[in-house]
N, C-alpha and C positions, 0 to 999 in steps of 0.2 A: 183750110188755107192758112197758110202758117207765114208770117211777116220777119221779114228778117232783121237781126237784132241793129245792121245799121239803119233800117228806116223806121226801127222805134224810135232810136235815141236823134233821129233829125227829127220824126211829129212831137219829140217831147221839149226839144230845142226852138223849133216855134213855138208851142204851146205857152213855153217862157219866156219868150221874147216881149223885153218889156213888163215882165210882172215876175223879176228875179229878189226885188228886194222887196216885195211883199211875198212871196214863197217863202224864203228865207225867213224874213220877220214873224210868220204862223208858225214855223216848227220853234223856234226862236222862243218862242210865248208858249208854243205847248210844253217844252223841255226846260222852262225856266218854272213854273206852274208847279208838275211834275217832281222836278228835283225840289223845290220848296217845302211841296206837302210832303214828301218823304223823308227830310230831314227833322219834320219837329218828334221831338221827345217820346217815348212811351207808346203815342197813336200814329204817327206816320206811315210805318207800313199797312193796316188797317186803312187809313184814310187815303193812301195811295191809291188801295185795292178800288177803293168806289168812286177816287173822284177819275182816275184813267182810261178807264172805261169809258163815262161820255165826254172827254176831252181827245180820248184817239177816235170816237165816231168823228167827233168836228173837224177832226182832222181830215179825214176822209172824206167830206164832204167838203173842207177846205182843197182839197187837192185835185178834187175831181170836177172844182169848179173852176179850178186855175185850167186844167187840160181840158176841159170842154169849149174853152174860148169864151165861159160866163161869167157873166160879173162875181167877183171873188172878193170878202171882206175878213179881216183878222177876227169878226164877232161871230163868222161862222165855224169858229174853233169851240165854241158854246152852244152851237145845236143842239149837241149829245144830249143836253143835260133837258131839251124836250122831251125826251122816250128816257128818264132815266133810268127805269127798272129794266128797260128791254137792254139800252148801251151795257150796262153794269152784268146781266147776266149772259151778254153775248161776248163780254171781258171776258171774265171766270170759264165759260166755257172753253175760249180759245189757250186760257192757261193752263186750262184740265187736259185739251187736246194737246199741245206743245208738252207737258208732263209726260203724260202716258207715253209720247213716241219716244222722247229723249231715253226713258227706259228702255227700249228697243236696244241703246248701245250701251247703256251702264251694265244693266244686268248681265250680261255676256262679259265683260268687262270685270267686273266680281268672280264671275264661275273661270274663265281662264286664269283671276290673281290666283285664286283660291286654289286653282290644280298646283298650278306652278309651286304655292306656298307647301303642299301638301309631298309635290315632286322631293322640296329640299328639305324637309324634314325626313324621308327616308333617306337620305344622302343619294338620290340620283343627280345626275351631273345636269344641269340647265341650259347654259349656253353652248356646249356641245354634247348633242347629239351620238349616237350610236355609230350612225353610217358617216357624219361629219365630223368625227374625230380630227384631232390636230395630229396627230400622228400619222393614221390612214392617208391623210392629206399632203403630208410629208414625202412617203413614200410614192405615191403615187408620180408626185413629182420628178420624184427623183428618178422612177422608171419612164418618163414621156420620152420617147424619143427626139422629138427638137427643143429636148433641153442644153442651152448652148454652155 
């Protein structure tokens, strides 16, 4: 049974009714957190890695207690850090899964630059084509009969 996209965003519209500026305030706090620890010196990206992980379970838990109509608090942006080994290795995996698929279109990506680079090092023509010559195209024009 499949819901349609206008009566998610009406149940997600009540669901906020009334608790917009505490919605906002939790992402607010997680993406102030966040850009903090990743701006200091030397260990920031390292320390990013482990503290984001259970700062986005909290979040999740933040959010899902704003849409279930349950009491919702800014301190439940810190949950995470109860299961921190589980939050932190359920991070890293979802950035290992997001990695690998991204590859899906880089590497393809690579192997067409690479033809194409390979194409103009023997001096074949690139942007036109054999059968799409600007000439061929020319003429052809020039033969259509409702050419006025």
């Amino acid at each position: 049974m499949k819901t349609e996209n206008v009566n998610l965003m009406k149940m997600a519209r009540e669901s906020l009714s009334g608790k917009w500026g505490q919605a906002i305030g939790g992402y607010f706090v997680f993406m102030l957190i966040t850009i903090l620890v990743s701006i200091i010196p030397k260990i920031g990206s390292l320390a990013s890695l482990i503290i984001v992980g259970p700062l986005f379970l909290g979040v999740v838990v933040f959010s899902l207690a704003i849409s279930r109509n349950q009491e919702s608090k800014i301190e439940q942006i810190f949950q995470g850090f109860n299961n921190f080994g589980l939050s932190v290795a359920a991070y890293l995996l979802m950035l290992l899964y997001i990695f690998l698929w991204s590859l899906l279109l880089i590497i393809p990506g690579i192997i067409v630059f690479e033809g194409r680079l390979h194409r103009l090092e023997l001096g074949e023509p690139i942007a036109w084509p054999h059968r799409c010559a600007p000439e061929r195209l020319l003429r052809e024009v020039e033969r259509s009969p409702g050419r006025a």
